[in-house]
C-alpha positions as protocol buffer text, in pm:
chain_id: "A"
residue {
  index: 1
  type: UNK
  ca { x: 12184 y: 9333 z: 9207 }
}
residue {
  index: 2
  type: UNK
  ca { x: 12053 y: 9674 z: 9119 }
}
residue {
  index: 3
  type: UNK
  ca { x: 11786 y: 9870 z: 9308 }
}
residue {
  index: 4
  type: UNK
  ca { x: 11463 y: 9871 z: 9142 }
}
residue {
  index: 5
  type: UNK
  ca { x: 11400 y: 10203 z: 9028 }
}
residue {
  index: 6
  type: UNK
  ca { x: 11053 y: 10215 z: 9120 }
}
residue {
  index: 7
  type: UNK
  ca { x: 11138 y: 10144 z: 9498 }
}
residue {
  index: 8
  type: UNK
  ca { x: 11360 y: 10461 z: 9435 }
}
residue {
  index: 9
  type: UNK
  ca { x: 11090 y: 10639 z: 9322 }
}
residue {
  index: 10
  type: UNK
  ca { x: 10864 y: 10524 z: 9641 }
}
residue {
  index: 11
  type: UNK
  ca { x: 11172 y: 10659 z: 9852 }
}
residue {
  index: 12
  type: UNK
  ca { x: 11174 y: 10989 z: 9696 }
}
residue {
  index: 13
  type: UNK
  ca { x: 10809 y: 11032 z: 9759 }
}
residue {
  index: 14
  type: UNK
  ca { x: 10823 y: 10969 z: 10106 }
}
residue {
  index: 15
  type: UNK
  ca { x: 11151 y: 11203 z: 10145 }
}
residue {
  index: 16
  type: UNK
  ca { x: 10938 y: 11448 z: 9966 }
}
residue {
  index: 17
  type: UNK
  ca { x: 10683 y: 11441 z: 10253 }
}
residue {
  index: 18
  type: UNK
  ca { x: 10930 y: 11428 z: 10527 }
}
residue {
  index: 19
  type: UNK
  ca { x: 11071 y: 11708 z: 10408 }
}
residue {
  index: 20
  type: UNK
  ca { x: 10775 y: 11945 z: 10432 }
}
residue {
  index: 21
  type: UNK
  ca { x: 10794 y: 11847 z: 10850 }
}
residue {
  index: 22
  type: UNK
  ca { x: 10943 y: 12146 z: 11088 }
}
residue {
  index: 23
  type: UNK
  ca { x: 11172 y: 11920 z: 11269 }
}
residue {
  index: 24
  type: UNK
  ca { x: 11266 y: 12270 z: 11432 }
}
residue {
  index: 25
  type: UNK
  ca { x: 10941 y: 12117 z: 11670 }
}
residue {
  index: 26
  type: UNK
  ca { x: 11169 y: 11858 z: 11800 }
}
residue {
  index: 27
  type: UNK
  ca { x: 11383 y: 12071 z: 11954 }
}
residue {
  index: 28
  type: UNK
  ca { x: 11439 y: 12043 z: 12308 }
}
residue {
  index: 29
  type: UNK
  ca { x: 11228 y: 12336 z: 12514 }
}
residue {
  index: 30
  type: UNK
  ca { x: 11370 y: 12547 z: 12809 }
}
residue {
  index: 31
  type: UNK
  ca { x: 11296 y: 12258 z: 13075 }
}
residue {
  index: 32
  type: UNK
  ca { x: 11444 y: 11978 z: 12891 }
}
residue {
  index: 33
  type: UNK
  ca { x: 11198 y: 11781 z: 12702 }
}
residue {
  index: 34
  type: UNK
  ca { x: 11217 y: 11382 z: 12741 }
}
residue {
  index: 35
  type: UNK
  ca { x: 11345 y: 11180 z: 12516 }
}
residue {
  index: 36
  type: UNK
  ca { x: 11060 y: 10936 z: 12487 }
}
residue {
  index: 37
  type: UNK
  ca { x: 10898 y: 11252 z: 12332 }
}
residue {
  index: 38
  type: UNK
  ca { x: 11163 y: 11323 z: 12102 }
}
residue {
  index: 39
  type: UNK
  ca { x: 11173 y: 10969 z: 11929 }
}
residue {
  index: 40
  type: UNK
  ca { x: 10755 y: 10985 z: 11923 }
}
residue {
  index: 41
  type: UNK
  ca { x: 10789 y: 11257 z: 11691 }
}
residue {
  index: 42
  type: UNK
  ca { x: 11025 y: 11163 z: 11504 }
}
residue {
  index: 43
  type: UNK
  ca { x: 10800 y: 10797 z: 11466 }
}
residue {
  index: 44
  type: UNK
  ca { x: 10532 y: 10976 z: 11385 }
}
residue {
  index: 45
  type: UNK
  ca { x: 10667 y: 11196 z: 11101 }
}
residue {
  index: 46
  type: UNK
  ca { x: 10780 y: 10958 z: 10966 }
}
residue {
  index: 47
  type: UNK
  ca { x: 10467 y: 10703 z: 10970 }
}
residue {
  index: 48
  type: UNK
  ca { x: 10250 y: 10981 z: 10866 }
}
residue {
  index: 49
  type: UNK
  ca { x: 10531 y: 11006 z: 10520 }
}
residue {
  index: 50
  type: UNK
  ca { x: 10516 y: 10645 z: 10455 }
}
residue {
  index: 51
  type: UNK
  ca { x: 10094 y: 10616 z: 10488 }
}
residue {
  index: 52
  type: UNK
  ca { x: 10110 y: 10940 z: 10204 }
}
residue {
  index: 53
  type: UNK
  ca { x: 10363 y: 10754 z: 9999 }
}
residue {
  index: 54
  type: UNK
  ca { x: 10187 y: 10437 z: 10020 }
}
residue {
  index: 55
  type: UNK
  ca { x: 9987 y: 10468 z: 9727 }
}
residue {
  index: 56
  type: UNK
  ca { x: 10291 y: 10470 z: 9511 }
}
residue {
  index: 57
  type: UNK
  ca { x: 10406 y: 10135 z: 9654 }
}
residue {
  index: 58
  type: UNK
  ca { x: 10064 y: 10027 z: 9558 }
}
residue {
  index: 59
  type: UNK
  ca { x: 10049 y: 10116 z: 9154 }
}
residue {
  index: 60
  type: UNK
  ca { x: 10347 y: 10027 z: 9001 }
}
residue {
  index: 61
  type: UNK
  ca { x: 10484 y: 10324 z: 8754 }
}
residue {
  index: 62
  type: UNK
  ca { x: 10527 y: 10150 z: 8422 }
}
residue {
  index: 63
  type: UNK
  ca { x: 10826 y: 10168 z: 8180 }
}
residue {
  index: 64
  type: UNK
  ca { x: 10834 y: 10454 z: 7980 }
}
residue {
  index: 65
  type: UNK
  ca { x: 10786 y: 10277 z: 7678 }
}
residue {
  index: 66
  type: UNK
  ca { x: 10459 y: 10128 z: 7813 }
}
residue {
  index: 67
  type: UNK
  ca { x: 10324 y: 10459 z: 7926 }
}
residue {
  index: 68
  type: UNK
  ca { x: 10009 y: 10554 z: 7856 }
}
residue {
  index: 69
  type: UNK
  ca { x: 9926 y: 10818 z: 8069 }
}
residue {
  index: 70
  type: UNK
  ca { x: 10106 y: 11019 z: 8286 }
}
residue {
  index: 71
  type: UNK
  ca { x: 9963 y: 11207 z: 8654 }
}
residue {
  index: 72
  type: UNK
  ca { x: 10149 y: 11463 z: 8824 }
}
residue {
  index: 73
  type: UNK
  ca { x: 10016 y: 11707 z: 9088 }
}
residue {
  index: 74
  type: UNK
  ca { x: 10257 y: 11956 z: 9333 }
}
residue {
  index: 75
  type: UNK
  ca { x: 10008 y: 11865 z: 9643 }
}
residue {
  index: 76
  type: UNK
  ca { x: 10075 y: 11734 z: 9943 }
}
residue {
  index: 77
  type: UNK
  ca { x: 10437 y: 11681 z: 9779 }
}
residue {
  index: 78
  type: UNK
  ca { x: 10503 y: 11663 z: 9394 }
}
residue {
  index: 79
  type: UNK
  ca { x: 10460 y: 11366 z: 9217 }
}
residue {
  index: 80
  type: UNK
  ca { x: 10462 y: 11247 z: 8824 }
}
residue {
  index: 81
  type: UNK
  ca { x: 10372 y: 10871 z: 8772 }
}
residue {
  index: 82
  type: UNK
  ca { x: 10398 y: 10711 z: 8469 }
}
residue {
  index: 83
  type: UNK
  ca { x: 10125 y: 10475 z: 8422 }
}
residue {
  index: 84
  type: UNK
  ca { x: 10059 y: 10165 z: 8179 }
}
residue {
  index: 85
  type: UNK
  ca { x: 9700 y: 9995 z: 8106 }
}
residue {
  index: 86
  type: UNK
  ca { x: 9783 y: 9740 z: 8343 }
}
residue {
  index: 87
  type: UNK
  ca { x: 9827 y: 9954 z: 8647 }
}
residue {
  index: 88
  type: UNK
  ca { x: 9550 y: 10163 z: 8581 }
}
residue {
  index: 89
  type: UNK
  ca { x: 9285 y: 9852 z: 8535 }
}
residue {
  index: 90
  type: UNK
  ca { x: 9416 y: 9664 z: 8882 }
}
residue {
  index: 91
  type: UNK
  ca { x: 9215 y: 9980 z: 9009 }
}
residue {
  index: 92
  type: UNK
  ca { x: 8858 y: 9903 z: 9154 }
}
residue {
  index: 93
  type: UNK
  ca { x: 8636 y: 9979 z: 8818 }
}
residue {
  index: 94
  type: UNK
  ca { x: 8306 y: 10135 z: 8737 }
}
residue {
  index: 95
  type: UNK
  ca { x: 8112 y: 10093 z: 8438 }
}
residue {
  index: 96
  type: UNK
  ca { x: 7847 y: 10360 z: 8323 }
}
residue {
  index: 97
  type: UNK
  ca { x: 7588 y: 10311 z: 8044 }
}
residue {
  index: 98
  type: UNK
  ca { x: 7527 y: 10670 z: 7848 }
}
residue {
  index: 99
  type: UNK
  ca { x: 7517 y: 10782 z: 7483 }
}
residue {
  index: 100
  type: UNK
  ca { x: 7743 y: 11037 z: 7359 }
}
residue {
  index: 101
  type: UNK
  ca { x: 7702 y: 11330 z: 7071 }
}
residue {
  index: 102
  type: UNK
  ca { x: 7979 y: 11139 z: 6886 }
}
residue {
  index: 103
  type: UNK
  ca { x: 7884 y: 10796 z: 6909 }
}
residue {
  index: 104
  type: UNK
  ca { x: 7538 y: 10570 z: 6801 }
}
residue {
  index: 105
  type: UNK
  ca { x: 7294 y: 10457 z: 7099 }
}
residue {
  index: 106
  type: UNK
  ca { x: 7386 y: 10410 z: 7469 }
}
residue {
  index: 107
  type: UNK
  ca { x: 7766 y: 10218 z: 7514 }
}
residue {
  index: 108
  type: UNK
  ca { x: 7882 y: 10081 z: 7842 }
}
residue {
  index: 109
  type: UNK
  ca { x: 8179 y: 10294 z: 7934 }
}
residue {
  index: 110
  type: UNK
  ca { x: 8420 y: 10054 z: 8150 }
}
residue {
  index: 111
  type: UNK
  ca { x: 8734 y: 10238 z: 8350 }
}
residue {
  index: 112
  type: UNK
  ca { x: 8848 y: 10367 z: 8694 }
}
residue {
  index: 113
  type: UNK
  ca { x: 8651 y: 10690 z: 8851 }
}
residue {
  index: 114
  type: UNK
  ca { x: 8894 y: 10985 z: 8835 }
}
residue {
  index: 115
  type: UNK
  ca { x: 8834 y: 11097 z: 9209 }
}
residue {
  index: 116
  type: UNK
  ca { x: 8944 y: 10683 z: 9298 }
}
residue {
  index: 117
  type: UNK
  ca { x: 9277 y: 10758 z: 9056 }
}
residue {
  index: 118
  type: UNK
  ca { x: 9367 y: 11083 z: 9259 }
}
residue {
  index: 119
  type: UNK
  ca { x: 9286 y: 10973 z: 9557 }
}
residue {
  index: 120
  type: UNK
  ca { x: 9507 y: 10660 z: 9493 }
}
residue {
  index: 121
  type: UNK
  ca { x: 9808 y: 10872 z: 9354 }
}
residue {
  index: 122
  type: UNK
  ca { x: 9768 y: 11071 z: 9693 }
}
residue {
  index: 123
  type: UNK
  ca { x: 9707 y: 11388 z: 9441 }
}
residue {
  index: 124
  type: UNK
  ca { x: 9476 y: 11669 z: 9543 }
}
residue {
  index: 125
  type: UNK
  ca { x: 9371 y: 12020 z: 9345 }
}
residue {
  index: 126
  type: UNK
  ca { x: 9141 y: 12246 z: 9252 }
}
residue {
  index: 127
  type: UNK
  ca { x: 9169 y: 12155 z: 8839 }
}
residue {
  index: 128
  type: UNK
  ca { x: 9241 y: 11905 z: 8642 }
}
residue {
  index: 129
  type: UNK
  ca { x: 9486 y: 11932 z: 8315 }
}
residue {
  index: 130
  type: UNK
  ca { x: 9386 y: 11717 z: 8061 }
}
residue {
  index: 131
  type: UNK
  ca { x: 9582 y: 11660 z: 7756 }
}
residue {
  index: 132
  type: UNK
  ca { x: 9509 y: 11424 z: 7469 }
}
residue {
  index: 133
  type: UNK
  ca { x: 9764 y: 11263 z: 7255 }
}
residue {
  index: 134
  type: UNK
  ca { x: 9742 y: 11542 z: 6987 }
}
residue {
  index: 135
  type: UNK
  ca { x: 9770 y: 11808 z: 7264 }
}
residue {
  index: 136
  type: UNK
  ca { x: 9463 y: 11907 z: 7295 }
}
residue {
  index: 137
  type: UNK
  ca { x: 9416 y: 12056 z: 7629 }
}
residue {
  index: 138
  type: UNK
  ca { x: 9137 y: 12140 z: 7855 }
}
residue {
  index: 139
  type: UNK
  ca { x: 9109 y: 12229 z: 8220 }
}
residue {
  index: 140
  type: UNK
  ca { x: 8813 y: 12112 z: 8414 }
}
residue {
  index: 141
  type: UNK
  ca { x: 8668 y: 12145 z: 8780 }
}
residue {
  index: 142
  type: UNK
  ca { x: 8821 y: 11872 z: 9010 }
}
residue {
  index: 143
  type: UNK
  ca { x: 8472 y: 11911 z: 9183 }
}
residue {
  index: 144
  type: UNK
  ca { x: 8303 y: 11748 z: 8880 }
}
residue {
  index: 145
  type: UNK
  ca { x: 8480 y: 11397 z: 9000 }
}
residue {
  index: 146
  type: UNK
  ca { x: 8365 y: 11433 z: 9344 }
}
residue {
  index: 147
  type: UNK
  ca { x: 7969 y: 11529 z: 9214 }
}
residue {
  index: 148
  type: UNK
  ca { x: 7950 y: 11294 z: 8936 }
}
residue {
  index: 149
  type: UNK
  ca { x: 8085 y: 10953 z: 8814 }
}
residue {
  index: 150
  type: UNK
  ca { x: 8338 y: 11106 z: 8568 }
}
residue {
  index: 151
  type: UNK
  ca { x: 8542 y: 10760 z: 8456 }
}
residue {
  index: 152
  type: UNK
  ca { x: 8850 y: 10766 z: 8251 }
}
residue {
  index: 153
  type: UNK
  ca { x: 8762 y: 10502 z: 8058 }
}
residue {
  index: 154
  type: UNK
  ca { x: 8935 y: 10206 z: 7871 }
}
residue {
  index: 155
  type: UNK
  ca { x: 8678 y: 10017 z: 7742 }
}
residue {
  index: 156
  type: UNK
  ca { x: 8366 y: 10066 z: 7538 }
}
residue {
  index: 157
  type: UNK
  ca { x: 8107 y: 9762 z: 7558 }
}
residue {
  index: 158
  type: UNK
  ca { x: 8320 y: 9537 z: 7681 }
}
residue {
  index: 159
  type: UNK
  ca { x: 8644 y: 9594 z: 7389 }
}
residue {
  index: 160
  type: UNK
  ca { x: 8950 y: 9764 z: 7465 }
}
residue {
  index: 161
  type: UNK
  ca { x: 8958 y: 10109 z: 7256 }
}
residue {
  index: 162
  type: UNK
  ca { x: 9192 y: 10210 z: 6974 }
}
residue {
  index: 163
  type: UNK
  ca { x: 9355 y: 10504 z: 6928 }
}
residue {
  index: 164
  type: UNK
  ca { x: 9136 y: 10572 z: 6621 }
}
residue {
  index: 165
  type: UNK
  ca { x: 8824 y: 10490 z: 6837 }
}
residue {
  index: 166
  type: UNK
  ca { x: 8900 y: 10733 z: 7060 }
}
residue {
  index: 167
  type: UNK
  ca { x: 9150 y: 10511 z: 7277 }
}
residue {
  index: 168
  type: UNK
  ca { x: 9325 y: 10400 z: 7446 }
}
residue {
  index: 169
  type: UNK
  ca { x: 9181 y: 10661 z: 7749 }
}
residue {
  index: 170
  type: UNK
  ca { x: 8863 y: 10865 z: 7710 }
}
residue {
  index: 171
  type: UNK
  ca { x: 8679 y: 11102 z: 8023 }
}
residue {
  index: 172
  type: UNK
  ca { x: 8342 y: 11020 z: 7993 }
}
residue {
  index: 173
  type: UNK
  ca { x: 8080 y: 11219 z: 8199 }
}
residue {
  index: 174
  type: UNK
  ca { x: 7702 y: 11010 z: 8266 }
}
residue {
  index: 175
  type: UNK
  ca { x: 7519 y: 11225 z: 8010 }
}
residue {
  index: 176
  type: UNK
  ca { x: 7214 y: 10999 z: 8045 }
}
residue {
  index: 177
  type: UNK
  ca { x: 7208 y: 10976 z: 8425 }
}
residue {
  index: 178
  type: UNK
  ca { x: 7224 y: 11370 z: 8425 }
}
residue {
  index: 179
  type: UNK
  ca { x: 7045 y: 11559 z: 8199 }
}
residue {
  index: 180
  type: UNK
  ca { x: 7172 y: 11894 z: 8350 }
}
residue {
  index: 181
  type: UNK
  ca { x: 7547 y: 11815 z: 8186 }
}
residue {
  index: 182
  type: UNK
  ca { x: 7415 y: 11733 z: 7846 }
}
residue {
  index: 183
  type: UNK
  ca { x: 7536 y: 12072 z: 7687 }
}
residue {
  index: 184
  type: UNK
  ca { x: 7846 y: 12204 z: 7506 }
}
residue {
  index: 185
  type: UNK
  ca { x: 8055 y: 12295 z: 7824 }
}
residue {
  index: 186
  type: UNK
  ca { x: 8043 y: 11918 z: 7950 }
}
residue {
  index: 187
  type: UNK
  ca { x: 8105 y: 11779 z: 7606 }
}
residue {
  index: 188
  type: UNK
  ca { x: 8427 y: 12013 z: 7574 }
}
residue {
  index: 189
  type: UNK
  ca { x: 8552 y: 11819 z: 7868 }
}
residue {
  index: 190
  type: UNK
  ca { x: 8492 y: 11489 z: 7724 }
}
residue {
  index: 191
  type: UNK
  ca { x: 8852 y: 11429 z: 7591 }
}
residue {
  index: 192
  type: UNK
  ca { x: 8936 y: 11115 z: 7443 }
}
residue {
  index: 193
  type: UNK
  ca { x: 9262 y: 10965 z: 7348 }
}
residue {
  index: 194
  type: UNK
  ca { x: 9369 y: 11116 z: 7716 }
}
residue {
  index: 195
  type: UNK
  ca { x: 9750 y: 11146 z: 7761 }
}
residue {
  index: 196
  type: UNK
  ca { x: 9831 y: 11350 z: 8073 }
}
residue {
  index: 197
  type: UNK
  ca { x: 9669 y: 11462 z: 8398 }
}
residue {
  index: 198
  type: UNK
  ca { x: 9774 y: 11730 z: 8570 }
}
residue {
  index: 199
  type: UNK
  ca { x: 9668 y: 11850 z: 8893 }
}
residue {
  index: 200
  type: UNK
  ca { x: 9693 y: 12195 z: 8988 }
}
């Protein structure tokens, strides 16, 4: 049978962090360290790569052709997942009520926070990339994920949203719940029909 690809992919990730260890440490010193100690390193390099690369084994990538949005970050180790609806709601979700300056009302905003979708990729950074489907790009503060409940959401009172609704992805900040991001600068980073994240 053929290897699944995606197992390949979990591989490469954890070869990724094993190869950012000085193994140089395990050399033997001047007196002739034991061999127990050896092998403990080596056990624990490589435990500490497979609890990193764990995540991946956790959320599926999905088939390019199901894509519909794709993460990549260069720390601790590089990493680009392709990711389909699916994956992304088996995530623990959140659901914020707010109004927005584009739509009517307050909607209920259903998706995964963006610091739980990092921190499940095992992706870290200062910024964010975003790009939309048209390639419209803006770059916001990672800090606003860990401050506020920023969701990347997928649903909008309970209905999945089209493209032409501003689907299938859209970052939406809790205007409501904060009156202090209810300005131009926040809205900017309000991007709908989200396509990539990149984490620099």
């Amino acid at each position: 049978t053929k290897p699944d690809m995606r197992d390949t992919a979990d591989l490469r990730a954890s070869a990724s962090l094993l190869a950012g260890f000085d193994f140089q440490s395990l050399a033997f010193d001047s007196n002739g360290a034991s061999p127990l100690r050896l092998i403990s390193k080596i056990c624990l390099a490589v435990g500490a790569a497979l609890l990193l690369a764990a995540p991946f084994a956790a959320m599926r990538p999905a088939a390019s052709s199901d894509a519909i949005l794709t993460v990549s970050g260069s720390h601790p180790a590089a990493v680009t997942v392709d990711l389909d609806l699916a994956a992304i709601e088996q995530l623990p979700h959140r659901t914020i009520a707010t109004s927005t300056p584009w739509t009517e009302g307050v909607s209920s905003y259903e998706g995964v926070l963006l610091r739980d979708l990092l921190h499940r990729l095992g992706v870290s950074g200062t910024t964010v990339k975003l790009t939309a489907l048209n390639d419209y790009t803006i770059t916001v503060p990672a800090a606003d994920f860990d401050e506020y409940d920023v969701v990347l959401a997928y649903a909008r009172d309970g209905q999945a949203m089209p493209v032409r609704d501003k689907g299938p992805l859209w970052v939406v900040y809790p205007l409501d719940g904060h009156p202090e991001l209810n300005n131009e600068e926040t809205h900017a980073k309000m991007i709908w029909q989200v396509r990539r994240l990149e984490v620099e």
